[in-house]
N, C-alpha and C positions, 0 to 999 in steps of 0.2 A: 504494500500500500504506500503510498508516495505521500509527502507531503504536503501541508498546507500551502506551501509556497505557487505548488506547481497545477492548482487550481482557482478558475477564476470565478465570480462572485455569480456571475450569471447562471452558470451550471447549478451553482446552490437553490438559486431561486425555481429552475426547471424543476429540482429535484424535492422541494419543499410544494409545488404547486403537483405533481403529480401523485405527493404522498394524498393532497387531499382530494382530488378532482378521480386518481385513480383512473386517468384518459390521458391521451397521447391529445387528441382532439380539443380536450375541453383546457386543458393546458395550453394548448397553441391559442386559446381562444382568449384566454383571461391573458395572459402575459403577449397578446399580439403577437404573435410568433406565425410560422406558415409551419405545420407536420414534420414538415422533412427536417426541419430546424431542429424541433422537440426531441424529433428522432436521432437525431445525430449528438445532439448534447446527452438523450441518455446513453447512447455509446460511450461518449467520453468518459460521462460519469462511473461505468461501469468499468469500464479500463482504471481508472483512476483508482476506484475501490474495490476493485478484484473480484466482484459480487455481483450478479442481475438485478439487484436494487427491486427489480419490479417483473415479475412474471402473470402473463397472461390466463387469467382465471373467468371464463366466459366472457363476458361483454367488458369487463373491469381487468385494471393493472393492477394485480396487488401486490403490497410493498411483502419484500422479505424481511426476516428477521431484523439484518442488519440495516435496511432502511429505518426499519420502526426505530430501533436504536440510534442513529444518528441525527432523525429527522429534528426533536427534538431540542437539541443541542445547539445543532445548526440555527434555527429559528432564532431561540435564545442570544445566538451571537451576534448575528444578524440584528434584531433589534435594537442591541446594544452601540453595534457600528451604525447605525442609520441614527440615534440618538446623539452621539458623539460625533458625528459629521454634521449635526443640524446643531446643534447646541449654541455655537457661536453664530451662525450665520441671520441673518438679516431676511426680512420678509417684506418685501413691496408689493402692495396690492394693487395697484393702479399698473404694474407692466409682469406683476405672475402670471404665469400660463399654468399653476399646479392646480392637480384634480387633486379632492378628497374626498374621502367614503367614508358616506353614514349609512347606520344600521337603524333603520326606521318601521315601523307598523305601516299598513298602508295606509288608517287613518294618519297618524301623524308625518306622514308625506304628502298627504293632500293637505291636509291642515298649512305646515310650517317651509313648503320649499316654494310656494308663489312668494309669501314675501321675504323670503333667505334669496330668491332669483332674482329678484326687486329691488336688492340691496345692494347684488355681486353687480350686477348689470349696470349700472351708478358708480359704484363703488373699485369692483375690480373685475371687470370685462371680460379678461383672460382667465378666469379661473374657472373649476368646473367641478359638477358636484354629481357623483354617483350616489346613490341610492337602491344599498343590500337589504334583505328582507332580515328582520328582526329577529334571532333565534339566539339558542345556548351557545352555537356555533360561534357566531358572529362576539359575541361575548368573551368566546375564549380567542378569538384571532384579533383581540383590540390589539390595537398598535399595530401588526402587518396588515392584515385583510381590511381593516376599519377600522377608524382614528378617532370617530364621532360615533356613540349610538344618543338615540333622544328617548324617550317614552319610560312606562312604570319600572321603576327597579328595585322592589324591595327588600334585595341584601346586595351586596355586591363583594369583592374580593379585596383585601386590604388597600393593596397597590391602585386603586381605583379612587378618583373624584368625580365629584356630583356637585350641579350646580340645579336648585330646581328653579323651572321657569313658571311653572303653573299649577295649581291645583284646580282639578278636574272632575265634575259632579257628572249624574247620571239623568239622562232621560228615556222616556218610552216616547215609540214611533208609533203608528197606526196611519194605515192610508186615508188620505182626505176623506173618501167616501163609502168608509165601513160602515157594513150596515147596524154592529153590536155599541160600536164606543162612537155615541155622536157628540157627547157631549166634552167640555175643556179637561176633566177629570176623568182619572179610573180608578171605581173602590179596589179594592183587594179583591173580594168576589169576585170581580168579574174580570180582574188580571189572574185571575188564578183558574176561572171557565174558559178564559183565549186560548189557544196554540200561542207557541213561542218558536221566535228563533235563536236559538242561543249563540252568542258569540265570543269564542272561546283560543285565544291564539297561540296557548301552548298545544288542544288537542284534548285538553283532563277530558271537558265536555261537565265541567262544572266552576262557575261562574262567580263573583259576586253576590247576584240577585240570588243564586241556589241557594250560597251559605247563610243569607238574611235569612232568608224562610225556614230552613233549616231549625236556624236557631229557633224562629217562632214556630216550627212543628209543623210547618206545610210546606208545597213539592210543587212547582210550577209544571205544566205538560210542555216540553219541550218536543216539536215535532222535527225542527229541522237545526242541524248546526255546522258553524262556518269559523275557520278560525280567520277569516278576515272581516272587516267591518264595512267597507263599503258595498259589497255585493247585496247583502243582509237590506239594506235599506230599498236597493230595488224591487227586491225580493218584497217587502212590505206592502209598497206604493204598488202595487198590481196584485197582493194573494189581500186575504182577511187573516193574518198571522200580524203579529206586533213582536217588538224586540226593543230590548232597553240597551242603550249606548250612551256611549259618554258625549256628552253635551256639544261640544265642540263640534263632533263631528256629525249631530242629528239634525243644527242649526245651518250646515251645510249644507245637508243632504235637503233641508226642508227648502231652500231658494233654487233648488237644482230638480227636485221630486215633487209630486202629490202627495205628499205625508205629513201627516201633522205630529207637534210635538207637548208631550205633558209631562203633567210630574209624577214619578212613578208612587206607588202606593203603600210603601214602604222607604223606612230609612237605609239611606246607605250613603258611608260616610264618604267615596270617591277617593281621589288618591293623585299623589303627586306625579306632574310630566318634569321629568328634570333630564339635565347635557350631563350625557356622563364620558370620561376617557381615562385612559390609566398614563403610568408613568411614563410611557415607554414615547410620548409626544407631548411629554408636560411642559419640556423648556422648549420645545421647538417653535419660531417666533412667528410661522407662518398659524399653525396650531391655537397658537396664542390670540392671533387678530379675528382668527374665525371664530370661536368662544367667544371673547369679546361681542365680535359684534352679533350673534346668535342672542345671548344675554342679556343686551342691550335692547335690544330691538322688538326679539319675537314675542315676548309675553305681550306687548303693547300692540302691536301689529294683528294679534290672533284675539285681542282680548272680547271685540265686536261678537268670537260667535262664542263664548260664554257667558253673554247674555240670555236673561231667562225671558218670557213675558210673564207677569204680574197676573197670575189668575183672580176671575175674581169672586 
């Protein structure tokens, strides 16, 4: 096996993107590369470490032994140099061309990237912002895969800061023109005789509004569930199914859809939307300006759709 000396950072990166992608295809994809490129750096790689790094297991590449062990390591080091080459260096936003990736809910990307594009667009032109889907995944790849995630985080890992930008209440949706809930309000009975759509983004397929009820000793009928939020709302404004969402994004849904909005029939105490990142981009200055001005900005920019109306 050869030395550190006598490999270059790029092979690292193939080889750290194929541990997770598990594709020759979806590596060339994410790291822009063409196949044969992918192809040829895992030759290298495999000369270099005397091992197949990655053998073909039906439609997947899966890492051997000795990938899993290295992968690991590498990453770790890797972040560390990407820290310490950012450290000192300077961030100008009016002539950056950097992209950076946030790990966002679909609600809170419809929510919070019109006016975050509103800002760059003004502000720094050249910059560009992708937008990953929100999972444990994404959590554990902060600092390489994604630098920003925004939305609920109720514990998080030491090395991790959090800034909240909002707290977040709950509404029930029901289409304009159901024929059961006409009125501004819904007792409990009769949110508890609806169908439901429950919206659930880990997958449990038990909710918030479950655990209230729980706790009071009733069971909502859930007929349909979705771990994302904006479908859900369609889904309402054309079936007689209702669904409780977080405010922000029912207020939304309500100047875009046929669905009206109320207050649900039960307490529930909602929960904070906070920017969270780990260490691994804390001093980084470019890092720095986009916090900044996320912080700055979006709780006041978004605050119009956590507005309630005034029942009366």
């Amino acid at each position: 096996m050869n030395n550190i000396h006598n490999i270059e950072l790029r092979l690292l990166r193939v080889l750290l993107s194929l541990k997770e992608t598990q594709s020759v295809s979806l590596t060339a994809s994410k790291l822009q590369l063409t196949q044969s490129a992918v192809s040829h750096s895992l030759k290298l790689l495999r000369n270099h470490f005397d091992d197949a790094l990655f053998v073909r297991s039906g439609h997947t590449m899966a890492p051997t032994s000795l990938a899993e062990a290295l992968c690991p390591a590498i990453r770790e080091a890797l972040d560390y140099l990407g820290q310490a080459l950012r450290i000192q260096g300077s961030f100008s936003p009016d002539i950056s061309e950097r992209t950076f990736t946030l790990a966002v809910t679909d609600y809170v990307e419809a929510i919070c990237f019109p006016p975050i594009l509103r800002l760059l667009s003004s502000q720094a032109p050249g910059v560009k912002l992708v937008a990953r889907p929100m999972n444990d995944h994404q959590l554990a790849a902060m600092g390489r895969e994604t630098e920003i995630a925004i939305g609920h985080f109720p514990s998080l890992p030491e090395n991790f800061h959090r800034v909240k930008l909002w707290h977040e209440s709950f509404t029930t949706i029901v289409s304009a023109d159901h024929p059961r809930v006409t009125s501004d309000r819904i007792s409990l009975e009769q949110f508890l005789r609806e169908k439901h759509i429950l919206i659930s983004p880990d997958g449990s397929g038990f909710g918030m509004v479950d655990k209230e009820l729980l706790a009071m000793g009733q069971k909502r009928i859930v007929q349909h569930t979705s771990r994302g939020f904006l479908s859900p709302g369609r889904w309402v404004a054309s079936t007689e199914f209702i669904a409780t969402i977080p405010s922000s994004i029912a207020n939304l849904l309500r100047a875009e859809l046929p669905v009206r909005c109320l207050p649900p029939p039960l307490s529930l105490q909602g929960y904070d939307v906070s920017l969270v990142w780990n260490d691994v981009n804390h001093h980084d200055a470019g890092h720095q300006w986009l916090r900044q001005l996320i912080k700055s900005h979006l709780p006041e920019m978004t605050g119009h759709l956590r507005q309630t109306e005034k029942v009366k």
